[in-house]
N, C-alpha and C positions, 0 to 999 in steps of 0.2 A: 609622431606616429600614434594611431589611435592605439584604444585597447585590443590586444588578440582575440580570437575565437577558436571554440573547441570545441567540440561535439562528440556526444557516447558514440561509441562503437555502434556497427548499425547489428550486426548479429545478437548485441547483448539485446537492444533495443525489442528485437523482432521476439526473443525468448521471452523479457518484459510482457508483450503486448498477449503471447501465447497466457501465459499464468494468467494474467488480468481478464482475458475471456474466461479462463476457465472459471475464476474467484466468481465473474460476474453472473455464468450462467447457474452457478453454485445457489448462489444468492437467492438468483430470482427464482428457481426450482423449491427455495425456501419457503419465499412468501408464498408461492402461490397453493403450498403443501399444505401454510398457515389458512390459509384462505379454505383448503378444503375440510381443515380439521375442527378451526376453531367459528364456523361462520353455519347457519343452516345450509341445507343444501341448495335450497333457489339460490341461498344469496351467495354462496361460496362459487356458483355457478355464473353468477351474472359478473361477479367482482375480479373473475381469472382473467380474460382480457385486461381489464382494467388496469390489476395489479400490473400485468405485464407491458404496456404502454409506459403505467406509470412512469417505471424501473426504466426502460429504454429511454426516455425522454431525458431523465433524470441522469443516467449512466454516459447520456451525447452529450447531455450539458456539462458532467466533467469531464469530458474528453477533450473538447474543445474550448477549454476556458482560457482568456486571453489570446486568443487566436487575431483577434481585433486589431488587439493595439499594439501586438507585436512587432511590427515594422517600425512604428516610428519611433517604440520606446529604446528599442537597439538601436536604430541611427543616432538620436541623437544623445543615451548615454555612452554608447560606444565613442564616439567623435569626443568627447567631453573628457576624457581619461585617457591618460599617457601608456604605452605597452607595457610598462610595467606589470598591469590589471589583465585578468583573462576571462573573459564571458564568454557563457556556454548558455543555452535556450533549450528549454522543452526536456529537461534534464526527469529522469526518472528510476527512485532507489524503492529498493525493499530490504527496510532498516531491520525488519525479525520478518519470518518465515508466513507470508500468506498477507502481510499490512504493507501497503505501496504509498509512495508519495509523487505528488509529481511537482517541477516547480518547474514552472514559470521563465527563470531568470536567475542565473546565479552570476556573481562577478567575484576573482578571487584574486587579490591585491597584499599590498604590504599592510593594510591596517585589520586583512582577515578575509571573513567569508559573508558576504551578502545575498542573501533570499531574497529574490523580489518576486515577491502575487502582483500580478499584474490583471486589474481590472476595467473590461470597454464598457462597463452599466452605462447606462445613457439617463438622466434626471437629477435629482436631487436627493441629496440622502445628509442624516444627521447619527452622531454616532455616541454614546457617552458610555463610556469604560466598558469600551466592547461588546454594547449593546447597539445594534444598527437600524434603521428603519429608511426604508426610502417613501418619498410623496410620490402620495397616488390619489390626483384631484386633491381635492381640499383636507385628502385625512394622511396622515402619516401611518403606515402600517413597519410591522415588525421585520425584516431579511435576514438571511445567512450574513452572518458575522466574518469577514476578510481576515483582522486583526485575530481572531480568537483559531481560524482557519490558518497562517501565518506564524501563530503561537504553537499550532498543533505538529508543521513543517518544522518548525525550530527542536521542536522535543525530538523528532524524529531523527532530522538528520544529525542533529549532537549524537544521538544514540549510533549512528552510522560512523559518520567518522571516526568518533575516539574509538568503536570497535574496529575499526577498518585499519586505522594509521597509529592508535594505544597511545604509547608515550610520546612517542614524533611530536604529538602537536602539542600545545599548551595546557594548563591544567584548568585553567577556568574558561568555559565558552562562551560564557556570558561578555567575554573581554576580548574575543573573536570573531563570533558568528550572531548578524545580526539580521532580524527581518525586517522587512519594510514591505510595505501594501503602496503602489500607484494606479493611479483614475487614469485615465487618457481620453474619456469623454462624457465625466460627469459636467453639469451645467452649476451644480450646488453644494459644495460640501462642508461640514460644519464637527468639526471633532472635538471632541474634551475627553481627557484623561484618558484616552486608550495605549495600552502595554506596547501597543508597536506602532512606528513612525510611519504617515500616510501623506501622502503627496500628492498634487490634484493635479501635476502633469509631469510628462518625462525629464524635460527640463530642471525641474527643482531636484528630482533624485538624481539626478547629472550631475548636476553644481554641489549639491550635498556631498557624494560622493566623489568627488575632485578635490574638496575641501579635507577630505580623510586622510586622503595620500599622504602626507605630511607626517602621520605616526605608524610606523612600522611593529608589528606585531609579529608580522612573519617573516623572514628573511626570502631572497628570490627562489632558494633550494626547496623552503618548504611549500611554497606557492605553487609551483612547477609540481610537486607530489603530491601535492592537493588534488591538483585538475587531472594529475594522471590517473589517479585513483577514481575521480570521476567518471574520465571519459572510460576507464576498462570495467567502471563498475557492472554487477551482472546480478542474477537472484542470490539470494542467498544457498549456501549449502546445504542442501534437502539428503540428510541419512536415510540410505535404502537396505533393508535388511535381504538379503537374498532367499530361494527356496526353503522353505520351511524343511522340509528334506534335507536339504542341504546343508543347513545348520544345524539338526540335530546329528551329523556328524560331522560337527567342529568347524563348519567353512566359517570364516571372519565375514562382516558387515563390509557391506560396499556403500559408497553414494554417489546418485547422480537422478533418480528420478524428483515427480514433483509430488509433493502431500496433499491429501484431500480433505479437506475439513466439512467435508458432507457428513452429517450426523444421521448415523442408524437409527435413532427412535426418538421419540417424541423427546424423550427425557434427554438426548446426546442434542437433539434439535437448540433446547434451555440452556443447556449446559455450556454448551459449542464447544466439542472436543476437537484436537485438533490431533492428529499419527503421524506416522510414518508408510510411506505404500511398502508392498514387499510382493515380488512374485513369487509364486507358491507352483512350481512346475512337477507336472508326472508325465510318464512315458504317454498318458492317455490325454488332457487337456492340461489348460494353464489357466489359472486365477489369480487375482489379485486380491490379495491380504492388506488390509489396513490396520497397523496396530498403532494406537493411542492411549491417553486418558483423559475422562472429563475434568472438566474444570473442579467440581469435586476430588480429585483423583483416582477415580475410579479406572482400572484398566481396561478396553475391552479392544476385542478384534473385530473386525468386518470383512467377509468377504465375499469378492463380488465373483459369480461365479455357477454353476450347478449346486442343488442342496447336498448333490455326491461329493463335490468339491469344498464344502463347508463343512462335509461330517468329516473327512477325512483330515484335513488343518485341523479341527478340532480334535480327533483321535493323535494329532502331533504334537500339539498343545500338549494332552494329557499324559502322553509318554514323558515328556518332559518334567512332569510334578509340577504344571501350573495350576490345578486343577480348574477348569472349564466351568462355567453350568452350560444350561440345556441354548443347543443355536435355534435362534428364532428367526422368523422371515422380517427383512426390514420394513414396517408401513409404507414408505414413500417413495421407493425404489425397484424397481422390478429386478429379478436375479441378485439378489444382494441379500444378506445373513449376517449376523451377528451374534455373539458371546462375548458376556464378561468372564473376568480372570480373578481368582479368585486365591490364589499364592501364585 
């Protein structure tokens, strides 16, 4: 019997792809704020399309990375491994709040848990400790590093798991969880010393990983809670503080919304603060409250909303003894206001 297959829940999936739009258009509202702030004005003008192409171009190409060689690298490492093993495809975690990862290929066996990037490049490429270049004509130029992108999955989802599953699983991951990068239609490859194992077709990470079976690491209970953990995995828990009203007469913290890491001012922009949202409701409208602090630790609130609805969160604030300074309107954001916190 080959290996099983398993796939995320498609609801957690579709919540996934919601946040990642949002992260994306996050983003690109970034640059292109950069572009109006720190660039003249012809040129911040000529460069906004630009920016924006760019970032789309850039945001499809990892969306559909390995999309290629996915058929055949599943046939035939799946066929290659006994059911003991369970692979899952197009797997995607968000190991802390607002950082997504996606992989490729995951295979979960008695000798652990394997990452596999799977890459369709098409030419030839040469790589030395994770430094990559592919030929282009007669000159070698410099690429995105797989291995070093691979290294960056490994940090991640260790960070995932042991939080996910704690002591269930083994204490060193290093002796678990392994990454591996395969080609499926380079013409030329040439590796020295890089950190993670690379294979120039499906075939050899099949046979490699066939060859693993043989040392058990995980037993079949914890294997099986592995992948379960995978396929129900969902975003992380986003703390939502409710009605500003409403807590200054004692209501307890709820969660369930999503945080915004849209920076109020140039300086939260540097900084990248990251909050908590919070709705802030009156008999009269509703706002959204973002509280945070920069990476300084500076606290400050946002909210998005009328500047009637700003002063008034801020007169909540103040009853409270946090003491407020003065709200300002945010540069980059229409209806939206900001304060820092100052106790």
């Amino acid at each position: 019997m080959p290996a099983r297959t398993a796939r995320q829940l498609p609801e957690n999936r579709e919540l996934f792809r919601q946040l990642i739009r949002a992260k994306v258009a996050r983003e690109k509202s970034y640059l292109q704020a950069r572009a109006n702030g720190e660039l003249p004005s012809w040129a911040a003008w000529a460069m906004k399309p630009i920016v924006s192409v760019l970032f789309d171009i850039e945001t499809a190409g990892d969306n559909i990375k390995g999309k290629v060689g996915e058929i055949g690298t599943l046939m035939n490492v799946r066929l290659l491994l006994p059911d003991v093993w369970t692979m899952l495809n197009d797997v995607v975690l968000e190991p802390k709040p607002d950082e997504f990862i996606q992989l490729d290929h995951m295979l979960v066996g008695p000798p652990g848990v394997f990452l596999i990037e799977t890459k369709a490049w098409e030419g030839a490429f040469l790589a030395h400790r994770d430094n990559w270049k592919r030929k282009e004509g007669n000159r070698w130029v410099r690429c995105d590093s797989p291995t070093r992108q691979s290294l960056r999955h490994l940090k991640l989802f260790t960070l995932w798991i042991t939080e996910t599953l704690g002591d269930a699983v083994p204490a060193d991951p290093s002796k678990w969880i392994y990454p591996n990068v395969v080609f499926t239609r380079a013409k030329w490859l040439k590796i020295e010393g890089c950190s993670v194992p690379v294979f120039d077709d499906s075939l050899r990470l099949g046979w490699h990983l066939r060859r693993q079976t043989r040392t058990e690491v995980l037993n079949p209970v914890l294997v099986d809670r592995i992948v379960q953990s995978i396929v129900n995995a969902g975003p992380c828990e986003r703390k939502d503080v409710m009605s500003m009203s409403e807590s200054t007469a004692g209501t307890k913290e709820a969660a369930s919304t999503v945080p915004d890491t849209t920076d109020p001012t140039r300086e939260l922009q540097q900084e990248r603060a990251v909050g908590s949202t919070a709705q802030a409701s009156t008999s009269v409208s509703t706002a959204l409250a973002e509280q945070g602090r920069t990476r300084q630790g500076r606290p400050f609130v946002k909210v998005r909303g009328s500047h009637e609805d700003a002063l008034r969160i801020y007169g909540e604030y103040k009853q409270r003894g946090r003491q407020p300074t003065t709200v300002k309107a945010d540069k980059y954001e229409r209806d939206a206001w900001y304060f820092y916190l100052r106790g």
